[in-house]
N, C-alpha and C positions, 0 to 999 in steps of 0.2 A: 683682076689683081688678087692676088693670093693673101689673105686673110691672115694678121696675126696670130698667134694662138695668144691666150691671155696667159696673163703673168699667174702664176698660182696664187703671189699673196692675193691678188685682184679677184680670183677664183674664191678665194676662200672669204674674201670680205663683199662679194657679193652674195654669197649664201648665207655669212652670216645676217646681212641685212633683212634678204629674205626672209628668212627665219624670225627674223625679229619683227619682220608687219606681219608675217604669218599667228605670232601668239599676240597678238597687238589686236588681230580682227576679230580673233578666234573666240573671247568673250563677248564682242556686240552681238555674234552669230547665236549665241546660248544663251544670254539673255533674253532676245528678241524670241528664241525658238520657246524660253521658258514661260513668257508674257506669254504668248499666244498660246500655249499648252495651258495654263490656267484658265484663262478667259473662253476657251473651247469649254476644258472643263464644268465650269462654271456655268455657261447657258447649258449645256445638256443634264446638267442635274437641276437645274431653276424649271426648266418646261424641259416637256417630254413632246412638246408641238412647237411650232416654226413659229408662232405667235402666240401671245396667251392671248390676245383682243382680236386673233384673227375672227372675222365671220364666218369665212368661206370655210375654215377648219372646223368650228365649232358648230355652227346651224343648216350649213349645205344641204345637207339630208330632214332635215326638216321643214324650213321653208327657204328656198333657193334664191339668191342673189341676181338681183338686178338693175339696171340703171335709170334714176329717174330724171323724169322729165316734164314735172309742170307740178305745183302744188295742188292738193286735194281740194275735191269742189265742197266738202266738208267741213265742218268746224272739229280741228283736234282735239275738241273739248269731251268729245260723245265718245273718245277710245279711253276716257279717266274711268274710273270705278275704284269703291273701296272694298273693303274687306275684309276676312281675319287670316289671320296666320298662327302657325305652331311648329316648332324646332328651332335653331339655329341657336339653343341656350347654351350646350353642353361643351364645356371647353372653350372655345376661341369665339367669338358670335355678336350677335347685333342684342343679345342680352345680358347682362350680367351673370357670372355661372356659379353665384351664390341665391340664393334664393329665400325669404324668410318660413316661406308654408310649402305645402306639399298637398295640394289637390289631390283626387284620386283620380283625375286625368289628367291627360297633357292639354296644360292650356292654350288658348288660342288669343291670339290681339289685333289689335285694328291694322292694317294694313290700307297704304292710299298708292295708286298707281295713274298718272297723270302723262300726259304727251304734249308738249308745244307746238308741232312741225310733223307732217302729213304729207308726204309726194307719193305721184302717182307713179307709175313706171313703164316700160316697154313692154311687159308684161298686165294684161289686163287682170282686174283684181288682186294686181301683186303691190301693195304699196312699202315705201320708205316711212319706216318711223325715228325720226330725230328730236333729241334732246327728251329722251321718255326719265322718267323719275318714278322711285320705287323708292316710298318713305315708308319705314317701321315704328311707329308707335312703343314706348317700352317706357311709360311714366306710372304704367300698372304692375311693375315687376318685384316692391318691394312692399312690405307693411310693415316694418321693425323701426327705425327712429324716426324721429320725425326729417332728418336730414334725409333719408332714403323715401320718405313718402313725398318729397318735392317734387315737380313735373322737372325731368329729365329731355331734352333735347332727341329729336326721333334720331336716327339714322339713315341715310340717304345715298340710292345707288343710282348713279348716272350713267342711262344706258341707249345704245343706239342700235337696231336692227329692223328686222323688215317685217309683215303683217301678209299673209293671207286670206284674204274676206272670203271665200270660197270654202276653202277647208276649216277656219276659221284658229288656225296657228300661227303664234307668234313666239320669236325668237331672237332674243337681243343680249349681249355684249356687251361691258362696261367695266366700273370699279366703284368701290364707295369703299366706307368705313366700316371699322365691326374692332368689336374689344376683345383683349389678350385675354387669358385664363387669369393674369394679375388687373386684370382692371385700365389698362392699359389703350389710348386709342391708336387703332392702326387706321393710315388712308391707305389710298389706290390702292386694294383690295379688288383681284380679278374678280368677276362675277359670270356666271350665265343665267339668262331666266325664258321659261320657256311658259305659254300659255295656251289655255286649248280652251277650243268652243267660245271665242272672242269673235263672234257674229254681229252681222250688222241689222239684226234684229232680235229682239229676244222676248220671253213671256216669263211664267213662275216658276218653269221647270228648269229653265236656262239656268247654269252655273258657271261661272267661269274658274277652271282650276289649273293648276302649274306649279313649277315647283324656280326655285335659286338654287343655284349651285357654284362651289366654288372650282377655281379653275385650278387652285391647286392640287396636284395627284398626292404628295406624299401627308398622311392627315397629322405629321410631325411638324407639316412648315407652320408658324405661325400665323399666317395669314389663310392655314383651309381653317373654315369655319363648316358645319355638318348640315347639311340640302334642308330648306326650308323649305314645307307645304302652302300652301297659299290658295285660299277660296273667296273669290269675289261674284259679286250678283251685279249683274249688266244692266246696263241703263242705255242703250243705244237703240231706237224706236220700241220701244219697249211696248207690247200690249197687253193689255189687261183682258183676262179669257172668264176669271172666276167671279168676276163682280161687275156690275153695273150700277146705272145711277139708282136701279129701281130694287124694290125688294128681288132676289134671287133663290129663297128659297123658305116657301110661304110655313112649312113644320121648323123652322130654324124657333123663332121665341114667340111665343104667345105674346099676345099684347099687355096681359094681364102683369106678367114679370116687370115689366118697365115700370119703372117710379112716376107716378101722375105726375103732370106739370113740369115735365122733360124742358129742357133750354133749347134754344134753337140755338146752334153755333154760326156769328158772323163767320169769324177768323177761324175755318177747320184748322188747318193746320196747325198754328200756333198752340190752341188752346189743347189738342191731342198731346201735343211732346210737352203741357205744362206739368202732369201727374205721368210721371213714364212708369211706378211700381206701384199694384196692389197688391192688399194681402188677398187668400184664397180662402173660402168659406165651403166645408164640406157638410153634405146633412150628418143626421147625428146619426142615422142606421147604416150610416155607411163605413163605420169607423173599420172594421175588420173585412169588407167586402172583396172580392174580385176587380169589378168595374165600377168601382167609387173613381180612380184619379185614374190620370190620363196614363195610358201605354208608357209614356216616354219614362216615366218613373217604376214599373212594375206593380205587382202586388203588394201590399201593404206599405209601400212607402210615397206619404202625403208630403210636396213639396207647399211651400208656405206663401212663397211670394212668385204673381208672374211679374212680369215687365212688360212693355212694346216699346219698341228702336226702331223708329222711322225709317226706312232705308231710304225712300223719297217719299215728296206729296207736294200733290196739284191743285191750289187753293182754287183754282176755275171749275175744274172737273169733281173736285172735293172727291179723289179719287186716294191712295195712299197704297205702298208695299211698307211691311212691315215686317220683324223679327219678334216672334212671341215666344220669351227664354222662361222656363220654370225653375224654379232655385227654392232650396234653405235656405232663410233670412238668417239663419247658424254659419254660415257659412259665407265668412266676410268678401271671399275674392267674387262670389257671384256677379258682383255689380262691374267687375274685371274686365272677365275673359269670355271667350265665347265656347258652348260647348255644343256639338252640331245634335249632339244625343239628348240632348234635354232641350232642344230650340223646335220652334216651327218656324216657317218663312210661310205668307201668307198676303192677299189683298185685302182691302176694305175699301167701302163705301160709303159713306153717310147719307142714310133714308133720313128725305126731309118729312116723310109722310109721321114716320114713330119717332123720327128726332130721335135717331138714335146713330151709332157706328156697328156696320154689318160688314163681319171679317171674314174669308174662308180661307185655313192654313193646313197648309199641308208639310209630312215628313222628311229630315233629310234621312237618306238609304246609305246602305254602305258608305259609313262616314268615319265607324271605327276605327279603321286603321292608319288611315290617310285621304286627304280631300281629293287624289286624282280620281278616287271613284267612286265620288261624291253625286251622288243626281236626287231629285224632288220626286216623290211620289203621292200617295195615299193620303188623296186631297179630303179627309172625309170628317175635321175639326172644324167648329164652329163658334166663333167666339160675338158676343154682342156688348157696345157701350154703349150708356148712355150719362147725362147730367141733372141732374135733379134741380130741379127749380124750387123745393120747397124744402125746408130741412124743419125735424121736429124732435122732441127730446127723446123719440125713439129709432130715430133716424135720422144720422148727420154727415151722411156719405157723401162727399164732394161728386164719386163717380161710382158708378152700381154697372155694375154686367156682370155675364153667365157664360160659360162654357162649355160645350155639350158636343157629343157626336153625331151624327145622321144615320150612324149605322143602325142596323135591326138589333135588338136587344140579345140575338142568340150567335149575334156575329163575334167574331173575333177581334180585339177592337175599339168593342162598344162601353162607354165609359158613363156612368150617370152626370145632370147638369152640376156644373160646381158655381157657386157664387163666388165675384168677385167684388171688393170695391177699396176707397181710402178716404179714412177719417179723414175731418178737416185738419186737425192740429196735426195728422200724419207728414200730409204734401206740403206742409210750409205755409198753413192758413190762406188760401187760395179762394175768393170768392167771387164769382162771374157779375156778371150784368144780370138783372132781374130775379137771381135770387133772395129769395128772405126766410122771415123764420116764423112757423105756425107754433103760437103758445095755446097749450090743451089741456095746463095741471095747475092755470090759475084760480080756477074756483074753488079746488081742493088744497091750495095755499089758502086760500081768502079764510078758509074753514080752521085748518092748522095757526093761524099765526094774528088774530083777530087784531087789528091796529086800533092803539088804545087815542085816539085825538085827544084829548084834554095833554096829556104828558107829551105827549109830540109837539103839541101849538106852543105848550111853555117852552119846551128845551127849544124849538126853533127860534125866538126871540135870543135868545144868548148863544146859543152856535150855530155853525153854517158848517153842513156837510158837504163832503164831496159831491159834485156835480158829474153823473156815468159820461155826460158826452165829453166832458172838461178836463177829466182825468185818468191816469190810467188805472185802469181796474184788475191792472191783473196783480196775482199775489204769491208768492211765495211762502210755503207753511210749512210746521210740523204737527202732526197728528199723536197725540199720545193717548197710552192706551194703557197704561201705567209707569211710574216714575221712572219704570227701567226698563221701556220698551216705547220706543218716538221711531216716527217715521218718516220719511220728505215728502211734499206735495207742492202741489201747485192749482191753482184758478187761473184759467184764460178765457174772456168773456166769448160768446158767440156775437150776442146782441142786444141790442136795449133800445124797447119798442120795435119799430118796423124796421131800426136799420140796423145793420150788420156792422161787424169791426173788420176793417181790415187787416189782417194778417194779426189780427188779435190785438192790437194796441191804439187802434186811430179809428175814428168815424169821422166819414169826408164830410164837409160843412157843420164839424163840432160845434162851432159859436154861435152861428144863427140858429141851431136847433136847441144850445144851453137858452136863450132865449125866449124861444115861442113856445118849448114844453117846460110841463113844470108836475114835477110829481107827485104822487108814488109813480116808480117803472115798474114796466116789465122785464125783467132782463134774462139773461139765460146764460149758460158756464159751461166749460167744457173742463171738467174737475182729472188729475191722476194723484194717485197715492200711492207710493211704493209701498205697500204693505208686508211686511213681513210671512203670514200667516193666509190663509187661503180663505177665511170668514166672511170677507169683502172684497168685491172685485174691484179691481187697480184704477179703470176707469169708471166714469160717474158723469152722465151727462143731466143734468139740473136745469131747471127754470122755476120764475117762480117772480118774487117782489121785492126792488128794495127803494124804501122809504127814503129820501133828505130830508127829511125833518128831522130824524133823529138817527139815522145811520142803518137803524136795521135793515137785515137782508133775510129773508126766507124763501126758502125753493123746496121744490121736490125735485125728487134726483131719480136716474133710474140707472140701474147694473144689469148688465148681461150675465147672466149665471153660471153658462156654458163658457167652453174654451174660446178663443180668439177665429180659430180655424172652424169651428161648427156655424152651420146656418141658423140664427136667431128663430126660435119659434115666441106663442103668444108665453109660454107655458116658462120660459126662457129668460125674462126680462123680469125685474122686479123694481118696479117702483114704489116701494112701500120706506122711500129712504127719506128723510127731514134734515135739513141743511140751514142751521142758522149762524150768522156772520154780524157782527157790530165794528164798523166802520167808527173809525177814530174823526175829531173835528176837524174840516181841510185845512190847510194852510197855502200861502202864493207857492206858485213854481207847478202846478197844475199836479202836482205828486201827492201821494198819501202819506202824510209825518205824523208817524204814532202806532199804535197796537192795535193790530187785526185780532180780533179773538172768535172764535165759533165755535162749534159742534158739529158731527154728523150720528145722527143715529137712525134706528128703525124702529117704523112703527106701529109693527109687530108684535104680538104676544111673544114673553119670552118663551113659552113653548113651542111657538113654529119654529120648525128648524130653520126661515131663512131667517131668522131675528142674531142679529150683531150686536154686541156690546157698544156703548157710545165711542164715538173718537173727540176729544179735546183737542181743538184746533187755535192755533196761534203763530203768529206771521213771524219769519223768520231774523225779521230786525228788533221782534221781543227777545226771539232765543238768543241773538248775540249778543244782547243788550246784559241779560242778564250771565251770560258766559261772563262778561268782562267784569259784569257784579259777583261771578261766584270766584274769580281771578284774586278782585284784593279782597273778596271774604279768605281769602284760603292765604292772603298774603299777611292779611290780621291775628287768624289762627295759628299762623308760625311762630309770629311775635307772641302770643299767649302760652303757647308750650313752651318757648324760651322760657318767659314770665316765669310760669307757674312751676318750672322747674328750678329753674335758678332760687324761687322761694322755699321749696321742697330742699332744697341743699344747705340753705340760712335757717331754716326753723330744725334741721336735724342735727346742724350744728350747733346751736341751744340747746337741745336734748343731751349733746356731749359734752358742755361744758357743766350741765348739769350732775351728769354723772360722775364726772370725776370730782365733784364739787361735793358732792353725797355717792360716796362709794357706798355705803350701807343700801342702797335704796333698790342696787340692782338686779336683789332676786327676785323684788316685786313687781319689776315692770313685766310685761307677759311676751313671752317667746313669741306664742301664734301671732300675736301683732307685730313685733318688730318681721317676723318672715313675709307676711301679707306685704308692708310696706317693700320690703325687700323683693320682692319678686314683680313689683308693680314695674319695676324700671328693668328687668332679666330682657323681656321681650322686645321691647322697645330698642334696648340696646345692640342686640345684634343684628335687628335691620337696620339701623344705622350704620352700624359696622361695615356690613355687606355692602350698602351702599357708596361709603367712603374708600373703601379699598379696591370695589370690583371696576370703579370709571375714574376717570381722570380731565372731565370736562366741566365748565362753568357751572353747567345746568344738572343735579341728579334725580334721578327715579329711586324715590322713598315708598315702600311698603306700607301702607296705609291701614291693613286689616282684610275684609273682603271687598273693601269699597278700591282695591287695586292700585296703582302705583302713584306717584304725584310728582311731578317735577319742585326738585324743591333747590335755590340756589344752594353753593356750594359753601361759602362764607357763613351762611345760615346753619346749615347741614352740619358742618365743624362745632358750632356755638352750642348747637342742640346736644351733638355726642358726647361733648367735653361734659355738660351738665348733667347729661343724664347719666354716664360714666361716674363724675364724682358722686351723684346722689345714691347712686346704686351702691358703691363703697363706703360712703359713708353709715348707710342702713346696714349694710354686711358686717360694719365693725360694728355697731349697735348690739347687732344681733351676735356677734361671738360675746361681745363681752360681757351682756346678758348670760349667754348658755355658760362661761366660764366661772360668773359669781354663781347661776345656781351649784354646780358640780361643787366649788371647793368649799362649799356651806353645808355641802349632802345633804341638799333639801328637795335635789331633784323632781323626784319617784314622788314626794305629798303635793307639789306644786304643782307637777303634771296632771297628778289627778282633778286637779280644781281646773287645770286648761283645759282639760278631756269632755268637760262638760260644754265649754266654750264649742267645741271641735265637731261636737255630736249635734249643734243645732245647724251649722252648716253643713254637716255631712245631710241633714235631714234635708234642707233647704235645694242641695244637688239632685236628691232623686225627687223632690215634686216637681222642679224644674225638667229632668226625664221622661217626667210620667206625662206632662201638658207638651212636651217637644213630641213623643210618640204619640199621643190622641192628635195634635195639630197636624201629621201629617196623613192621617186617615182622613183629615176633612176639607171643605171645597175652601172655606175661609180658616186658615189657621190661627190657632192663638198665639204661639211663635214661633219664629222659623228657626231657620239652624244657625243664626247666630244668637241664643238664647244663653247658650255658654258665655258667650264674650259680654252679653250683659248682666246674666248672673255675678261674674267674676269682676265687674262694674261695681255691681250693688257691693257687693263682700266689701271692695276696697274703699267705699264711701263711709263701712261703717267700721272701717278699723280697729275704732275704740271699745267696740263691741265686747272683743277679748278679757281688755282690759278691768272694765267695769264687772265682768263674770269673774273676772279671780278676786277684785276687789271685794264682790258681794261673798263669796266663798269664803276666802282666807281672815274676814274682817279689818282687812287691812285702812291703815289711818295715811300710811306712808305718802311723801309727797315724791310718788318714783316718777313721773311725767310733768315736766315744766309748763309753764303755762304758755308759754312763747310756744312749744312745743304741739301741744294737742289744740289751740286757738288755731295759731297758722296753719298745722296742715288739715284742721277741718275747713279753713278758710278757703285750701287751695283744692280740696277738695268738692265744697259746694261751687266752687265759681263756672263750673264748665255747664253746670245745671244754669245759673245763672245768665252763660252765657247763649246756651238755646233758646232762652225763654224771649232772651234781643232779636235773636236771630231768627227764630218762629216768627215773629208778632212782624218783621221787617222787609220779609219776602215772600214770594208769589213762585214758588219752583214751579220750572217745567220737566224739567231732569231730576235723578236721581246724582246728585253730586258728588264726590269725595269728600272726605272731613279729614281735619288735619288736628283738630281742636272737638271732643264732646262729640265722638266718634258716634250714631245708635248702636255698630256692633260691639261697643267698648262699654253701655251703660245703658240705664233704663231713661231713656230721654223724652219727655210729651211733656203737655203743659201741666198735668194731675204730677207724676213725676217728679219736673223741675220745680215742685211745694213740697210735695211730701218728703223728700231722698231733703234738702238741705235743711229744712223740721226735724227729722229727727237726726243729724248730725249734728246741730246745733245742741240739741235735746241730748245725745250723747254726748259731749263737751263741758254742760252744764251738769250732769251728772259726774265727772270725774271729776268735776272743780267738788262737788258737795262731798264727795266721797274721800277725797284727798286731805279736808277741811274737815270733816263732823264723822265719818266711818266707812265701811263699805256696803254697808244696811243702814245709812244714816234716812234714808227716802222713804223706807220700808214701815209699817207699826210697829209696835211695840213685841206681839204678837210674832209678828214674822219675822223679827231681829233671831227671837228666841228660838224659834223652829228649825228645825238639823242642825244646832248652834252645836259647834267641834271644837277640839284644840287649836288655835292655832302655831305652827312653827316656833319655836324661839326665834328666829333669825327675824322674825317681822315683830 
């Protein structure tokens, strides 16, 4: 049947149909093509591999993939080991990439690497390692706040791949965490980590090294972090080659170096990792040597402290591996990081025969650059400890050993022995089982300090002192060496009698020994003084006696004379030191309430050159006691120069009511006194000034003289300027109106000359005071120092009326030009600051050279001779200008001396 042909419009409305699901599809198709054209995109610029966690891509060629089939006849515990690492800081990384210090190496940190899951495989010696963990340590990375010195959380990579026993390669796969360049935590973080020489046996030269790496290629992605090195020491049947239980090498230490009465260690182990840092002791002709210190440091550079860092130990075997690191105790990150160039790795033993620990450590090799080629060599370092059983006032070394080489003296290498050990107060007061303490300088106490019984047995009846086992004996001091140089100290007991203190504050069975002994003790001190000055060494180990009867304590003391780092000879140590302390009466609470006071001196001629000056010792709850006494003294003194100035501004206002009450009277009053009063407040005023204007807080820093600043409130500060602003203008209008009555009387030029005379005995007065300022400083005691001016210009102003009375005697003047309100009150205000030293002497005990706010010594002549004579004759001067005001200006004088260079005087008078 022959086929219609279609209609056209049918033609034409089927194409347009067409056409219209034609551009209807033709978006889903460009969409979908453009989705996939991204996402293609996308993994090919994220990896440049088919998996970032493949194995078979990333470790194939190192150690090969295979399938396991039964768990390991092993414990997965023997594939753990720890160790250090260095990199991964810089940019993106498992460190923070701010850092506070800058070593002058790249440091190194703990590293722990751990496995849960162990299968074996179709492959023999090919095993399956599952659920492995690679933790970073990074709580050592900062030292700047304390919020940066907090333990920080390690970092952790979870990884899985396969193990070698054979080649001894391992190669694993994973992700973990690491920080942005902003601080920032990133997770799943590709990893690779790759290890070599992970045997299943090892000894000291065995190392295990490897490096992390990240899986990403472009080091723009945020998550590449820069290949971390990584150096672990094995512990999987590990054997010991350099040391046995028995001595192993008979020229290693003379017996004779060992401290008699050596301890036997129950607990090796424990008691080993109790003191992990000594310091280092070099002889004294070694100081400039070749082979004084060990290789690892070079020539001429002496490191200060070693350490030992247990790597393991075998309380049965009493066998131990250890890491023996040399450091400057200068150099705070030592106790850090690891640095393989300054380290030895090493065995030890412990000989029961010398009771000692026998080390032998050998070098890490090519370690400079990176740990993959890292290996143990040049076993030929010897190190020995031991514990002392007996401690004495010249030896109170918790731990004593030596250092020394094996090599031949002409070898390359060869290093002379170095003494090592640590004070007790060093390690945290750490005292074993069966040590005690040998006293050797009590009969040479007994001799020094003879106990008087009569005075003891009375003051026993009425006080009760401290009891040594009952209380605690230690003490906090200051040592002064003159008023204006104190230094801090401390006492921390060793012992008393036979027994020891624990960690310096306790003796175990305190009560039942307060009981069954009864004194005088023996006791003994383990003394520091920061000293300023190099005269006396810092430490001070003492014994000696202290009485309950009456409080006293006497000891002899001994100082090391050399450096800290030199080996102690006989020639070295000076015990020629005397140590007395008086113990205040106890009170409950087992504590000491009240004032420690002592002394340390030598005793010595003061021509041997090791003889020291005394030190003045007094416990540090006197020094506060008396701060807060020198507080409301200085809080008194402010009220007083309020006082005394506020009075100084009433008695000058007297004077001006005066004057203008008796205008006649004003050529007679004397210029050079009213400027002295005048000038008395110039100084004063513009440190106030300065003070008031330069801060704007409660509290201000007022200029004091050379006795330096004083916090003075601000309310107060105001009170003082206002007065001593108006008193200073009130003297300046004194004194114009003065200078302007003499001028329009033109009596000047005759007046001046009678003041000239005045002028000329203090001009004298300045250069004797020059002449005893320069002899005083050519001598060892001066007569006075360089504040001599500031007390000269003291005295001048005490005797103000001085002037006065010289024109009076000159001119013969009868006039009554000074009121009595006038010259009474400001000699009144004048003697009172003398007055007021003399309260103040008689009322305290200084330890310190204090501030004065009030009766300043650089402002006047202040002692007890002084504060009589200076207000005697201000008095004495006072009294004279009443007579002189009242009867003449020679009214005092004889008959005789009235008449003698009798002159005209002025009409105006």
């Amino acid at each position: 049947m022959r086929k219609e042909p279609m209609p056209m419009s049918s033609k034409y409305n089927f194409s347009a149909t067409s056409s219209l699901k034609m551009w209807f599809t033709l978006p889903k198709l460009l969409i979908f093509f453009f989705v996939f054209t991204i996402f293609s995109l996308n993994s090919i610029s994220s990896s440049a591999t088919p998996d970032k966690l493949s194995y078979a891509y990333h470790c194939a060629s190192t150690v090969p993939e295979s399938i396991p089939i039964r768990y390991a006849s092993f414990d997965p515990s023997v594939l753990s080991h720890t160790g250090y690492y260095s990199g991964g800081g810089s940019g993106s990384g498992i460190r923070s990439p701010k850092r506070s210090y800058q070593p002058n190496y790249e440091p190194s940190y703990p590293v722990e690497f751990n496995v849960w899951s162990v299968e074996e495989t179709d492959v023999q010696d090919l095993f399956e390692v599952r659920h492995g963990s690679l933790q970073f340590q990074r709580n050592t990375d900062h030292m700047g706040s304390l919020t940066n010195r907090l333990p920080q959380s390690p970092i952790r990579f979870a990884l899985n791949g396969f193990w070698s026993q054979s080649s001894g390669k391992l190669c694993m796969v994973g992700s973990g965490s690491i920080y942005s360049k902003q601080g920032d935590l990133l997770s799943d973080v590709p990893a690779l980590l790759k290890l070599h020489n992970l045997m299943n046996f090892s000894r000291v030269t065995s190392l295990i090294s490897g490096t992390l790496e990240s899986l990403m290629i472009s080091q723009k992605d945020p998550n590449y972090f820069e290949p971390i090195s990584i150096l672990m020491f094995p512990r999987m049947n590990y054997q010991y080659t350099l040391v046995s239980n028995k001595s192993n090498d008979n020229s290693s230490s003379s017996e004779s170096d060992a401290p008699k009465d050596s301890l036997q260690m129950e607990k090796f182990c424990s008691v080993i990792s109790v003191v992990p840092e000594y310091y280092l002791q070099y002889s004294s002709h070694c100081l400039s040597a070749k082979n004084c210190t060990t290789p690892l440091f070079g020539s001429g550079l002496f490191p200060s402290i070693v350490a030992l860092r247990g790597i393991e130990c075998s309380e049965d075997n009493r066998r131990l591996r250890v890491l023996i690191e040399f450091a400057d105790q200068r150099k705070h990150w030592y106790k850090m990081t690891f640095n393989p160039n300054t380290t030895l790795v090493g065995e030890g033993s412990w000989d029961v025969n010398k009771t000692q620990l026998q080390v032998v450590a050998c070098h890490f090799l090519d370690a400079r650059s990176s740990f993959n080629n890292s290996h143990v060599g040049d076993c030929s370092t010897r190190l020995s400890l031991t514990f002392p059983g007996i401690w004495t006032i010249r030896d109170t070394r918790n731990a004593a050993g030596h250092i020394w080489s094996n090599k031949a003296v002409a070898e390359s290498g060869y290093f002379e022995k170095i003494t090592f050990g640590s004070l007790m107060n060093y390690d945290g007061g750490v005292q074993r089982a069966g040590q005690k303490y040998e006293y050797t300088q009590i009969e040479k106490v007994t001799k020094l300090c003879p106990r008087e019984k009569s005075a003891a047995a009375t003051d026993y009846k009425t006080k009760v002192y401290p009891n040594p086992f009952l209380y605690d004996m230690r003490f906090h001091m200051f040592s002064k060496r003159s008023k204006s140089v104190v230094d801090r100290g401390s006492l921390s007991p060793l012992s008393v009698g036979n027994r020891l203190y624990r960690y310096g504050t306790f003796i175990e069975d305190a009560y039942s020994l307060a009981y069954t002994h009864r004194g005088p003790y023996n006791i003994s001190f383990f003394i520091f003084i920061n000293v300023s000055n190099m005269s006396i060494a810092n430490v001070i180990s003492a014994e000696g006696v202290y009485d309950d009867t009456d409080g006293s304590m006497c000891m002899v003391g001994c100082r090391n004379l050399g450096q800290i780092d030199q080996q102690p000879t006989d020639d070295s140590v000076d015990c020629e030191i005397l140590l007395k302390l008086q113990l205040p009466p106890a009170t409950p609470g087992r504590k000491i309430s009240g004032y420690v006071k002592g002394s340390i001196e030598s005793i010595r001629k003061k021509s041997d050159p090791l003889h020291f000056e005394r030190l003045d010792l007094s416990s540090d709850d006197m020094f506060m006691a008396e701060a807060d006494r020198s507080i409301r003294r200085l809080e008194v003194e402010t009220t007083l120069v309020l006082i005394s100035t506020t009075l100084t501004y009433v008695f000058g206002a007297l004077q001006l009511f005066h004057m203008k009450k008796h205008p006649d009277v004003l050529p007679s009053i004397s210029i050079l006194m009213q400027l002295i009063l005048t000038l008395e407040y110039l100084k004063p005023l513009i440190y106030y000034f300065e003070a008031i204007f330069t801060y704007s807080t409660n509290y201000q820093d007022v200029f004091i003289g050379s006795d330096g600043w004083l916090q003075v409130d601000q309310a107060n500060l105001r009170a003082i300027t206002v007065m001593i602003m108006l008193a200073f203008l009130l003297h300046f209008h004194l004194l114009q109106q003065t200078w302007s009555a003499r001028s329009a009387k033109g009596t000047l030029k005759d007046l001046w000359d009678a003041e000239k005379k005045a002028l000329s005995v203090y001009a004298v007065g300045v250069l004797v005071a020059m002449a005893l300022l320069m002899n005083s400083s050519r001598q060892e005691h001066p007569i006075l120092g360089l504040s001599s001016y500031g007390a000269y210009a003291g005295l001048v102003l005490d005797g103000f009326l001085f002037p006065q009375i010289v024109l009076n005697m000159v001119c013969k003047s009868k006039d009554k030009a000074l009121s009595v309100g006038f010259y009474i009150g400001t000699t009144f205000v004048q003697i009172l600051p003398h007055a007021y030293d003399l309260y103040r002497t008689g009322s305290s005990d200084l330890v310190l050279e204090e501030p004065y706010v009030f009766a300043s010594p650089v402002a006047g002549f202040y002692s007890t001779a002084w504060d009589i004579i200076i207000p005697t004759g201000a008095l004495l001067f006072s009294v004279t200008i009443f007579l002189q005001q009242k009867f003449g200006g020679r009214c005092f004088l004889p008959q005789k001396l009235r008449e003698l260079g009798d002159k005209k005087v002025p009409k105006s008078f």
